[in-house]
Each structure stands twice: as structure tokens, then as C-alpha cells.
DSSP file (Angstrom, degrees, kcal/mol; ACC not computed):
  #  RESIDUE AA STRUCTURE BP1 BP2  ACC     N-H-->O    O-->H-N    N-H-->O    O-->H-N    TCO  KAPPA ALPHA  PHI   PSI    X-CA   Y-CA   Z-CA
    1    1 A X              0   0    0      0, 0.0     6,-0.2     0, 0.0     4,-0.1   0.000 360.0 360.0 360.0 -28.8  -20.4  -18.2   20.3
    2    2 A X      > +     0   0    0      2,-0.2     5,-3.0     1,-0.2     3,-0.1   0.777 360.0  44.3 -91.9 -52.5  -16.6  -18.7   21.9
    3    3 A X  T   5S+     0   0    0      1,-0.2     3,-0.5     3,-0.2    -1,-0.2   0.919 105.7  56.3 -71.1 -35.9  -18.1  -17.7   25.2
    4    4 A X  T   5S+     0   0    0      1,-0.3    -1,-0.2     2,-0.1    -2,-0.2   0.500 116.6  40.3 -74.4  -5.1  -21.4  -19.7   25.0
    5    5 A X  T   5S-     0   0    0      2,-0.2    -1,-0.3    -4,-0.1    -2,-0.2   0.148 110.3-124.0-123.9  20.4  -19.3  -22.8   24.6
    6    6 A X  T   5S+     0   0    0     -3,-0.5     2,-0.2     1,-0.1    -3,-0.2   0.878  71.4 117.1  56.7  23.8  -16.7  -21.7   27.1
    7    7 A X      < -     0   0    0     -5,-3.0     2,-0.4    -6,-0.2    18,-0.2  -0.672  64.6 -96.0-117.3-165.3  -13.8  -22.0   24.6
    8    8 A X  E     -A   24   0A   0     16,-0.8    16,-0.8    -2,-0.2     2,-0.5  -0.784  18.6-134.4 -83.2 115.5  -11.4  -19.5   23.1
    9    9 A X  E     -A   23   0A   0     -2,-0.4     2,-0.4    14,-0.2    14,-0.2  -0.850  25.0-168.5 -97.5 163.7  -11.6  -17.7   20.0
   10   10 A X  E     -A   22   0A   0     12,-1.4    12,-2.5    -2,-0.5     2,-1.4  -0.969  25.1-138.8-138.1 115.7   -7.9  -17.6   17.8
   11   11 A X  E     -A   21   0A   0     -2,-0.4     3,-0.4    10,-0.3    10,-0.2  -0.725  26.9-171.3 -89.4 102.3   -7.3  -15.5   15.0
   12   12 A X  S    S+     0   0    0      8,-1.4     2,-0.3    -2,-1.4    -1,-0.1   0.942  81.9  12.8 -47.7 -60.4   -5.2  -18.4   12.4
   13   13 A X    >   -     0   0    0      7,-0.7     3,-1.2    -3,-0.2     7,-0.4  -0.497  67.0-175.2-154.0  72.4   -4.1  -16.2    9.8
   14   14 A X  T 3  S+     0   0    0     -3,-0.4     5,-0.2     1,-0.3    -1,-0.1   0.535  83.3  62.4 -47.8 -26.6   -4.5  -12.3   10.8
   15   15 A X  T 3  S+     0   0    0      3,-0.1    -1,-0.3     4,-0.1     2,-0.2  -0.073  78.4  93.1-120.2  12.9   -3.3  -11.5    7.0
   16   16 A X  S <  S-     0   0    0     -3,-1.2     2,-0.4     0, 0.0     3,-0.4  -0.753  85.2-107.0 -95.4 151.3   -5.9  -12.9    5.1
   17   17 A X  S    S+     0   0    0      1,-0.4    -2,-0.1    -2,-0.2    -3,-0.0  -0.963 118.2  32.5-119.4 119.8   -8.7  -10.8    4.1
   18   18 A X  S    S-     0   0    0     -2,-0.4    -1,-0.4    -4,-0.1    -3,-0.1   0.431 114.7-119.0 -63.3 122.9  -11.2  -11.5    5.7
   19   19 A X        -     0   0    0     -3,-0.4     2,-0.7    -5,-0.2    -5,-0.2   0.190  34.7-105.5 -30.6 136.2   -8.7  -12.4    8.7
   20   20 A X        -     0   0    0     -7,-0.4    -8,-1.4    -9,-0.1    -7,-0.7  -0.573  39.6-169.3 -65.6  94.0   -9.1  -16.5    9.7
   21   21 A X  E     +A   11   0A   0     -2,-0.7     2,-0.3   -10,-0.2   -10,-0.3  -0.881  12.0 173.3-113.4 147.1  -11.0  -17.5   13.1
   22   22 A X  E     -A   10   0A   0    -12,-2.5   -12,-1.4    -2,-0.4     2,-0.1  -0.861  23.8-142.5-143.7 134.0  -11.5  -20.5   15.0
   23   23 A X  E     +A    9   0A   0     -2,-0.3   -14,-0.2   -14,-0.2     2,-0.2  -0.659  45.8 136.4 -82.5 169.3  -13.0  -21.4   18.3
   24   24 A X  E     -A    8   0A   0    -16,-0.8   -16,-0.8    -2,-0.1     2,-0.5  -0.714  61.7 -85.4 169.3 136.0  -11.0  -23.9   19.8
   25   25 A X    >>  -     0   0    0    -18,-0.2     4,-1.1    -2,-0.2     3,-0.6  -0.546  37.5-149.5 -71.1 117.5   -9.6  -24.6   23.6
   26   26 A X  H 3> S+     0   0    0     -2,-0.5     4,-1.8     1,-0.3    -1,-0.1   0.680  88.0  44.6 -74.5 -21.2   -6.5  -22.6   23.9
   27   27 A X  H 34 S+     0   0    0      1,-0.2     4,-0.5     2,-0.2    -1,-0.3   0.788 102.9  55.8-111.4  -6.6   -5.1  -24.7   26.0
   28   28 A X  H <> S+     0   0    0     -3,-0.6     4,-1.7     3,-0.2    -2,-0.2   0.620 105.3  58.2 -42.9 -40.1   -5.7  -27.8   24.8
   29   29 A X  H  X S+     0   0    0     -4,-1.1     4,-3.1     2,-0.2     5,-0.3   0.962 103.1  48.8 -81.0 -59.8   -4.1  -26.7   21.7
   30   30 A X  H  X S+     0   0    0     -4,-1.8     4,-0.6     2,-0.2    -1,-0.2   0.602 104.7  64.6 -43.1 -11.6   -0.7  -25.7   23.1
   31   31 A X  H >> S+     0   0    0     -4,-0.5     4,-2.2     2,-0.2     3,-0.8   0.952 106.9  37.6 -80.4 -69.9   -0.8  -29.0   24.8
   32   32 A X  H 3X S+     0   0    0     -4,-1.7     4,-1.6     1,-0.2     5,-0.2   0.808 110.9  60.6 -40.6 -42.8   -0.7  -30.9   21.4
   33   33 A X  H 3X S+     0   0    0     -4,-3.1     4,-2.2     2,-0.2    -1,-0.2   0.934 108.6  44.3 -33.8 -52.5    1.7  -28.3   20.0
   34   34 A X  H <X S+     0   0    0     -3,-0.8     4,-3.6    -4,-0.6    -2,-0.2   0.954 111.8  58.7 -74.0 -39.8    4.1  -29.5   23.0
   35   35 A X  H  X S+     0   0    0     -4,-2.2     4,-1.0     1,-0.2    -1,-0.3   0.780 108.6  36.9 -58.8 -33.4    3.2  -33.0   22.1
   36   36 A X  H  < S+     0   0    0     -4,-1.6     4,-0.3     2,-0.2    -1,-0.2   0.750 113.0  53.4 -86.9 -23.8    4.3  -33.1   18.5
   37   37 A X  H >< S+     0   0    0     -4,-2.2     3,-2.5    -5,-0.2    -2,-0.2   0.982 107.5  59.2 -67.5 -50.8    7.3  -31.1   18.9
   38   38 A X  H >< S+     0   0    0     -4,-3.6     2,-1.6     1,-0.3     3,-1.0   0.738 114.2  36.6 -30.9-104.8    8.0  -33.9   21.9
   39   39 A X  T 3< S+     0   0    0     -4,-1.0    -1,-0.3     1,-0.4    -2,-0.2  -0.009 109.3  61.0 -91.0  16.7    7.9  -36.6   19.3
   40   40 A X  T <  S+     0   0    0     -3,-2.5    -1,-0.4    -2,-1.6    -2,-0.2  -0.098 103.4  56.3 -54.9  19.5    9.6  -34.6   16.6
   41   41 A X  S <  S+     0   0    0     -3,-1.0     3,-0.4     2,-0.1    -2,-0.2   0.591  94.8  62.9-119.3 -31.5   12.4  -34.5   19.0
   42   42 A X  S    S+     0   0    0     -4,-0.4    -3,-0.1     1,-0.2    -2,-0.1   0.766 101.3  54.6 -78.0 -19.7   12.6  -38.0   19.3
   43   43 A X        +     0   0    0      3,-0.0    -1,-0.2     0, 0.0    -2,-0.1   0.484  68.2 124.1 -87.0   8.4   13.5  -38.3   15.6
   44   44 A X  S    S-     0   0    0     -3,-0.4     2,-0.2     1,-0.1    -3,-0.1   0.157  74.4 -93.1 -54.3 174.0   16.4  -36.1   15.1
   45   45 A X        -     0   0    0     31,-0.1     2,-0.3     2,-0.0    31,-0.2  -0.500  37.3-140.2 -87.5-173.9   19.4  -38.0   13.6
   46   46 A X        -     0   0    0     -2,-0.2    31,-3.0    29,-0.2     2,-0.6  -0.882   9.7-130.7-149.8 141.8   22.1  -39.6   16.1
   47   47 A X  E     +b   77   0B   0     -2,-0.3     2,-0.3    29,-0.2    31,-0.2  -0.629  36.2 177.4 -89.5  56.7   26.0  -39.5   15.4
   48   48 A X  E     -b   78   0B   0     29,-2.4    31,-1.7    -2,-0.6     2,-0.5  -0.540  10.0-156.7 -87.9 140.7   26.9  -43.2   16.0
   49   49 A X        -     0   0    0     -2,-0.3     2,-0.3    29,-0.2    31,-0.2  -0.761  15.1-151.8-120.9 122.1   30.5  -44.3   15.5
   50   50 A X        -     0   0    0     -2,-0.5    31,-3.1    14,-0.1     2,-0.3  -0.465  13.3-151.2 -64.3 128.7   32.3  -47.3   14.8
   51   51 A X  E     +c   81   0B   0     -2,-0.3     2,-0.3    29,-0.2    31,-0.2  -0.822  26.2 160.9-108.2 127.0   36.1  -47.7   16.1
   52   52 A X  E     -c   82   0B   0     29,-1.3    31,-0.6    -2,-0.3     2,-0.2  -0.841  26.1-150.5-136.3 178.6   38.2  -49.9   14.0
   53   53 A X    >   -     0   0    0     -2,-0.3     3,-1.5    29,-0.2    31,-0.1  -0.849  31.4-105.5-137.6 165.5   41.9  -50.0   14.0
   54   54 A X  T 3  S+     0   0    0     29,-0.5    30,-0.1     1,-0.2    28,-0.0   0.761 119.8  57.0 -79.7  -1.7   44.1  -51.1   10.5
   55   55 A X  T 3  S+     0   0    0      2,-0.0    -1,-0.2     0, 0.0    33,-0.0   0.335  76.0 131.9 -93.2   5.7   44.9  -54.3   11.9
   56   56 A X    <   -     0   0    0     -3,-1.5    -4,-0.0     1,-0.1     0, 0.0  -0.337  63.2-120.2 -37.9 131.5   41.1  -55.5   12.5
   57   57 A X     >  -     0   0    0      1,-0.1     4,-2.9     4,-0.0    -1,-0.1  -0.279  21.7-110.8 -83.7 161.1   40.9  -58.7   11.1
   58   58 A X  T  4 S+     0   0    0      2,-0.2     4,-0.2     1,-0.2    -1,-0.1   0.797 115.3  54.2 -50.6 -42.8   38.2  -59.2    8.2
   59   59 A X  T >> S+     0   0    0      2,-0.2     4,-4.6     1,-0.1     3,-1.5   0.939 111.0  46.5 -50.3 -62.4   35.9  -61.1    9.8
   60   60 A X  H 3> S+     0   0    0      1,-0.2     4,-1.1     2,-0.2    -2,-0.2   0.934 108.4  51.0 -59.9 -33.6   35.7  -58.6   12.6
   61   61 A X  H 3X S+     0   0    0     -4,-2.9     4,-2.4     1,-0.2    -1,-0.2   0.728 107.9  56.6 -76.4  -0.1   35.3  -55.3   10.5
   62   62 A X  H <> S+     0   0    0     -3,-1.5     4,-3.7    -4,-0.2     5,-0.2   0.767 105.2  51.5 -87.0 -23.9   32.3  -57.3    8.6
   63   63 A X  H >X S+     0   0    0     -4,-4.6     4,-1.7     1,-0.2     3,-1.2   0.853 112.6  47.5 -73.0 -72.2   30.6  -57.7   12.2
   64   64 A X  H 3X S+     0   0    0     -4,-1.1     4,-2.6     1,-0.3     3,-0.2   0.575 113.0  47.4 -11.3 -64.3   31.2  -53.6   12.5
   65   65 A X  H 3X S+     0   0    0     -4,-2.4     4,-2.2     1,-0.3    -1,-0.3   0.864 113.3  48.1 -67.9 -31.4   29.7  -52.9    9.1
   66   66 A X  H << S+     0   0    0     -4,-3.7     4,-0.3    -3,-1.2    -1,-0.3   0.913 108.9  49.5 -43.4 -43.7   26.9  -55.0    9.8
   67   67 A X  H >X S+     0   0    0     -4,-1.7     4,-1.9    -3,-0.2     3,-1.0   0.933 121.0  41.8 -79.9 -26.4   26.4  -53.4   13.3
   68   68 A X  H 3X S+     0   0    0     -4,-2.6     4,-2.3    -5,-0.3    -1,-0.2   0.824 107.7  57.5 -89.0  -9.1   26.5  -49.9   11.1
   69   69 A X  H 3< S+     0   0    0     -4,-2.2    -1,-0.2    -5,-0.2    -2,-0.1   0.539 108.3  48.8 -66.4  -6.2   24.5  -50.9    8.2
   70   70 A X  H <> S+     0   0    0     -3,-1.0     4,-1.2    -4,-0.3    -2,-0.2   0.722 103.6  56.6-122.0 -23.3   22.2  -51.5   10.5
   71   71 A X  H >< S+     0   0    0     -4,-1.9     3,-3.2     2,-0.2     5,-0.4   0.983 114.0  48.0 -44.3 -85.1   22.6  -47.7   12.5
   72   72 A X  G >< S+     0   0    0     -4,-2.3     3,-0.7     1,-0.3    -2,-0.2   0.579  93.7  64.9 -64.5 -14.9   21.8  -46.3    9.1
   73   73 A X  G 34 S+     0   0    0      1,-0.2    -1,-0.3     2,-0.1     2,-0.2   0.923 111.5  48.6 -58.4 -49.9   18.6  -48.7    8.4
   74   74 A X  G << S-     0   0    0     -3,-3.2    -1,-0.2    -4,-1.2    -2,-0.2   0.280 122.5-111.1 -74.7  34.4   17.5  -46.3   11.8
   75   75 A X  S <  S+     0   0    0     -3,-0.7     2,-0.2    -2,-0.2    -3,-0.2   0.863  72.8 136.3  27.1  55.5   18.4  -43.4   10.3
   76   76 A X        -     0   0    0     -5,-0.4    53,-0.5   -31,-0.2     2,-0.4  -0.619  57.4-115.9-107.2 168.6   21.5  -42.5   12.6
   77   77 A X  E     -bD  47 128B   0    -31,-3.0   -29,-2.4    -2,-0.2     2,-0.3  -0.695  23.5-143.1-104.3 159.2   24.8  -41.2   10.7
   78   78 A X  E     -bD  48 127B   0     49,-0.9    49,-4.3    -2,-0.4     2,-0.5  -0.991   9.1-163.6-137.5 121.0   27.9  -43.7   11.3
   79   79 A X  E     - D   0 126B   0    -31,-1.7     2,-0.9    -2,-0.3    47,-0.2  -0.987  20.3-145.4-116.5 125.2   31.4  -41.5   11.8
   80   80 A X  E     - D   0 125B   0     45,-2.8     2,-0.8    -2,-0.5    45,-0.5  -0.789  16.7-159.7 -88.5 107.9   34.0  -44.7   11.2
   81   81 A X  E     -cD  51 124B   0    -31,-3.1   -29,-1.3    -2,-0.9     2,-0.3  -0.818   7.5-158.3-107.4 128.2   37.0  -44.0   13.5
   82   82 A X  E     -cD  52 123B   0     41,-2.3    41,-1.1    -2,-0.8     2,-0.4  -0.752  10.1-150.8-101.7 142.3   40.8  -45.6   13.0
   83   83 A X  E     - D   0 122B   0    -31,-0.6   -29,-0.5    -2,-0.3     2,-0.4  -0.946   8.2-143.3-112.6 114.2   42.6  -45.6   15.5
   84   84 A X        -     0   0    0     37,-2.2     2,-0.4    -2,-0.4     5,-0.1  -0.622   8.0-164.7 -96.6 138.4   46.5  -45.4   15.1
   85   85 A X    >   -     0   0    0     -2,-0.4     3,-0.7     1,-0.0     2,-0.2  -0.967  51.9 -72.0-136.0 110.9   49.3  -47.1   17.1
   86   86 A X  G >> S+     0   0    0     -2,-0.4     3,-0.8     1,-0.3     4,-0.6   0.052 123.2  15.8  46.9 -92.8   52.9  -45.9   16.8
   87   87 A X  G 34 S+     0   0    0      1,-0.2    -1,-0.3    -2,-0.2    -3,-0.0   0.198 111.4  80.6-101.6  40.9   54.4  -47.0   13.1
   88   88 A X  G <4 S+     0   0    0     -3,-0.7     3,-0.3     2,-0.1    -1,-0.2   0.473  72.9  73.0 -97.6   0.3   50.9  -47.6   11.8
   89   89 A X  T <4 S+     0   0    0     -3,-0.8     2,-1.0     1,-0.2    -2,-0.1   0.987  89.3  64.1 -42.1 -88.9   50.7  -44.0   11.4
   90   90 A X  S  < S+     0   0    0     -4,-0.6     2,-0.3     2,-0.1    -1,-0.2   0.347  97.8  59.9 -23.9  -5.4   53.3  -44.6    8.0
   91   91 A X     >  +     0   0    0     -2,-1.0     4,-0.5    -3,-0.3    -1,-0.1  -0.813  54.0 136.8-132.1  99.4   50.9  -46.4    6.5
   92   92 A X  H  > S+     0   0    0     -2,-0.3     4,-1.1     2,-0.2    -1,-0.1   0.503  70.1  70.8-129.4 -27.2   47.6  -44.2    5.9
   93   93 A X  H  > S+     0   0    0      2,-0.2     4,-1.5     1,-0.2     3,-0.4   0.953  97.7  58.7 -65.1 -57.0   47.0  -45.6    1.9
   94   94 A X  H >> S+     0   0    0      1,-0.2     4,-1.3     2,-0.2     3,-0.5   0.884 101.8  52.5 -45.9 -60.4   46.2  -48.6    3.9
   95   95 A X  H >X S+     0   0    0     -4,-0.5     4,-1.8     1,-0.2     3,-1.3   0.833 110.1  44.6   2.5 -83.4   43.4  -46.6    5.7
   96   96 A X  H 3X S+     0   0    0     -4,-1.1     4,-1.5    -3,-0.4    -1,-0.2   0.538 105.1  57.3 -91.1 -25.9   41.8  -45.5    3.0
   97   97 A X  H <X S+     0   0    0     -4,-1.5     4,-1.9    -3,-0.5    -1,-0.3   0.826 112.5  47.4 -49.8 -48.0   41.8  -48.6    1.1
   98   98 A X  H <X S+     0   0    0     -3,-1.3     4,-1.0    -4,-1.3    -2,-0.3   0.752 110.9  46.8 -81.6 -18.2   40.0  -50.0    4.2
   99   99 A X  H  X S+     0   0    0     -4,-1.8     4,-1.6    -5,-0.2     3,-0.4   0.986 109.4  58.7 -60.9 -67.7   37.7  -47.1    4.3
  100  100 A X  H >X S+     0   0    0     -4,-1.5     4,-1.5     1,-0.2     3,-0.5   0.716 108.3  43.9   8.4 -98.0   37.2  -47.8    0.2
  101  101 A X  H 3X S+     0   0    0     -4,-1.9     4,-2.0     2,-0.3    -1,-0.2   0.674 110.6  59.9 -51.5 -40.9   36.0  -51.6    0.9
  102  102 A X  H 3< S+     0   0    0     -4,-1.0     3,-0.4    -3,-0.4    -1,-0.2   0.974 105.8  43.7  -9.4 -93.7   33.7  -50.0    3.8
  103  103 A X  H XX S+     0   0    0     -4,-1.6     4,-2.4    -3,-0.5     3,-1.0   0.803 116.7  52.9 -46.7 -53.6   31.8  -47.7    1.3
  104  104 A X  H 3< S+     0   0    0     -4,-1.5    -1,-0.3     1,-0.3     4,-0.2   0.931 108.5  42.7 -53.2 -41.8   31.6  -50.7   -1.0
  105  105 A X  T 3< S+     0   0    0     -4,-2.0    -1,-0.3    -3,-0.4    -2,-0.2   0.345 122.4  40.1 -81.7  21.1   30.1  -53.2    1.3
  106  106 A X  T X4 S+     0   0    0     -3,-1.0     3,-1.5    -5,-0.1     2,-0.7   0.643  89.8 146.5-124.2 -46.4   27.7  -50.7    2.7
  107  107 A X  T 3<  +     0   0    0     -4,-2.4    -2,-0.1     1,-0.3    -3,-0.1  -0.324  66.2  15.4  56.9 -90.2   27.2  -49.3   -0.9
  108  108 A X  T 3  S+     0   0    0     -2,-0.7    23,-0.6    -4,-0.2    -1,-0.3   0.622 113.8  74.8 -88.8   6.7   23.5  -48.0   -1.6
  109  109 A X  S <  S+     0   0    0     -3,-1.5    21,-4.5    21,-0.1     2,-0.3   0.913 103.6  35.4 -74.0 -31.0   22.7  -48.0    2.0
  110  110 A X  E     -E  129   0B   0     19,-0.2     2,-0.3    -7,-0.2    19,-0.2  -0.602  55.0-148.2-112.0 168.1   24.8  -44.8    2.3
  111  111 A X  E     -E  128   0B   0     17,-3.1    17,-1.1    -2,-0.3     2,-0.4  -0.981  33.8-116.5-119.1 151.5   26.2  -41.5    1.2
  112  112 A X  E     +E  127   0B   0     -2,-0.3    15,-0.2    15,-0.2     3,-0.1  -0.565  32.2 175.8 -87.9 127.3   29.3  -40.2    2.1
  113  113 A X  E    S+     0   0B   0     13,-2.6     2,-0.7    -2,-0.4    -1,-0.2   0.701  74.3   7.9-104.5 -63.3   29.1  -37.1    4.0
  114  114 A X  E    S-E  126   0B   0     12,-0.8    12,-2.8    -3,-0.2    -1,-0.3  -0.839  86.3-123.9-123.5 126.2   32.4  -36.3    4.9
  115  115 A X  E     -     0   0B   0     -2,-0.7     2,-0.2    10,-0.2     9,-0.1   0.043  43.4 -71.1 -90.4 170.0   35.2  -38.3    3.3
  116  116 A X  E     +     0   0B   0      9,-0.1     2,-0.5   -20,-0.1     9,-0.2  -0.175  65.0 170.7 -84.1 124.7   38.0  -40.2    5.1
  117  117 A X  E     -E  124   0B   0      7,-3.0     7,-1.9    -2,-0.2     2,-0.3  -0.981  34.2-105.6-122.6 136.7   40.4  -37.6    6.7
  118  118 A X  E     +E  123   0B   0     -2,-0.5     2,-0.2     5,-0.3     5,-0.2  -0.536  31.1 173.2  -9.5  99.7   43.7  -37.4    9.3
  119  119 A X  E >   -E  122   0B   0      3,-1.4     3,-2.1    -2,-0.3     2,-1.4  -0.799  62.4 -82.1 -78.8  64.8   43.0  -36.0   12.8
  120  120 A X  T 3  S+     0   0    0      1,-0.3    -2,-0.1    -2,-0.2     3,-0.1  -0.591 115.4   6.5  89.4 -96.6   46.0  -36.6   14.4
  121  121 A X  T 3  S+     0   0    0     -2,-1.4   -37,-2.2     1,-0.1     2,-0.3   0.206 124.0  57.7 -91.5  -8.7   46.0  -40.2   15.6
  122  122 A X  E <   -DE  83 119B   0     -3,-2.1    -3,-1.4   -39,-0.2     2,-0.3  -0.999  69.3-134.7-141.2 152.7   42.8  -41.2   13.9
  123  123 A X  E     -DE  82 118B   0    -41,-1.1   -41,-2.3    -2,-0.3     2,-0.4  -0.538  27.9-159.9 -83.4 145.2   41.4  -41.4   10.8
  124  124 A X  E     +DE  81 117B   0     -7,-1.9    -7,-3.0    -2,-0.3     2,-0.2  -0.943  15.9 163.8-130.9 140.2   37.5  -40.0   10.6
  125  125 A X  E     -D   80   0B   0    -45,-0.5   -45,-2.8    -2,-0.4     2,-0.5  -0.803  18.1-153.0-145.6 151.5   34.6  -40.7    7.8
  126  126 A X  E     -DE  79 114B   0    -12,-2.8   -13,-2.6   -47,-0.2     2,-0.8  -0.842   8.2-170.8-111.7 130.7   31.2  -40.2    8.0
  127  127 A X  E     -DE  78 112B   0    -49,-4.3   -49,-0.9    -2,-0.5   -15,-0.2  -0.780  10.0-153.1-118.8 102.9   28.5  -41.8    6.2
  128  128 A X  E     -DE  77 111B   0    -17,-1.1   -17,-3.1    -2,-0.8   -51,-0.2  -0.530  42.9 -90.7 -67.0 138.0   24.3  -40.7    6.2
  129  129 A X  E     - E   0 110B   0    -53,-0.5   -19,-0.2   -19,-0.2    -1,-0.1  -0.153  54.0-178.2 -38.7 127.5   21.8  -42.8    5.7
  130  130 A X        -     0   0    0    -21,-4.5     2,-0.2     1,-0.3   -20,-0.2   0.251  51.0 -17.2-102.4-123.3   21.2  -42.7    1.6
  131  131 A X              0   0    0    -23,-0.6    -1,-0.3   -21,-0.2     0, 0.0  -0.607 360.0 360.0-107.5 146.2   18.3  -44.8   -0.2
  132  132 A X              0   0    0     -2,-0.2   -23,-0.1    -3,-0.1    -1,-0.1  -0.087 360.0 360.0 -93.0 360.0   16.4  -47.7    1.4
């Protein structure tokens, strides 16, 4: 029958008794295979990160949470990096206070994936997209 319609036959699921088969154009099919994997590819998550520093004014770190409230609405992850300058180092409870007020204003949009930690000269936390 496979031949008289010039298509392929495909054994689906050799391990079923009696084993599955389907005509079907072989290459045609691998073609759509490549095609949904393409546009699974396109969904993947994305790292994006927002740079603030501990003297950001208020105003400006609300435009930042907006622009990352608004990352995690696409489903990207937001890694918040502080950036430290000379004696603002000594003060790191301040940090984390403003990471704190972050996590609040963003609240259910996110979950915390990895909490606010020291790297050197900047402070790192990460947030994933939570519940919509």
C-alpha cells in the first residue's frame, strides 16, 4: 500500500504487540520534527539583568522594577546586580534591605531563585517568573 502511494512505511512503536505502523512521507515528517523543535527553541527562558547601585534614587529603581516586572511577564529570569564603589562595600545590610523592598514590590510576580549574595564587588539575586 506504502509503495502504491509512493510514501514510506514507519514502524511508531516496535514494542507493542502487534508492533505500530504508519504510512506517512518520511521526509516530510522530519521536516516538521525540525520545525517544532525550531520554535521550541525560541521559548527557552532568557537571563536578563538589572544593574542598580545602593545609591539609586527611588524613583529610578521603581523605573528598573518596572522594566523587570515586565522581563518576568515574558517569562525571562531577572538576576538584580549591585554594583559597589569603594566605602559602599561597609555597608551590605543596606543591600539587602534594598533587595528586600525589590521582592516586595515585585511580590507575586516572582520567586526567588537564588537569594541576594556577595561576589566580590557586586551583590547578585535572581528572581523566576512565579504566578501570573
Amino acid at each position: 500500500m506504502a509503495r502504491e502511494a509512493g510514501l514510506d512505511l514507519v514502524e511508531v512503536s516496535p514494542n507493542e504487540k502487534p508492533p505500530v505502523c504508519r504510512i506517512i512521507d518520511w521526509g516530510k515528517h522530519k521536516y516538521d520534527q525540525r520545525k517544532r523543535q525550531k520554535q521550541q527553541h525560541g521559548h527557552e527562558t532568557v537571563l536578563k539583568e538589572v544593574r542598580i547601585r545602593p545609591k539609586t534614587d527611588d524613583n529610578d529603581r521603581l523605573i528598573k522594577v518596572n522594566r523587570a516586572k515586565r522581563f518576568l511577564e515574558q517569562g525571562n529570569k531577572v538576576q538584580f546586580t549591585m554594583l559597589f564603589r569603594g566605602r559602599e562595600r561597609a555597608h551590605p545590610t543596606l543591600a539587602l534591605d534594598i533587595f528586600r523592598n525589590i521582592v516586595g514590590e515585585i511580590g507575586e510576580l516572582a520567586k526567588m531563585e537564588r537569594a541576594a549574595r556577595i561576589e566580590g564587588r557586586r551583590m547578585t539575586m535572581v528572581l523566576a517568573p512565579g504566578k501570573k
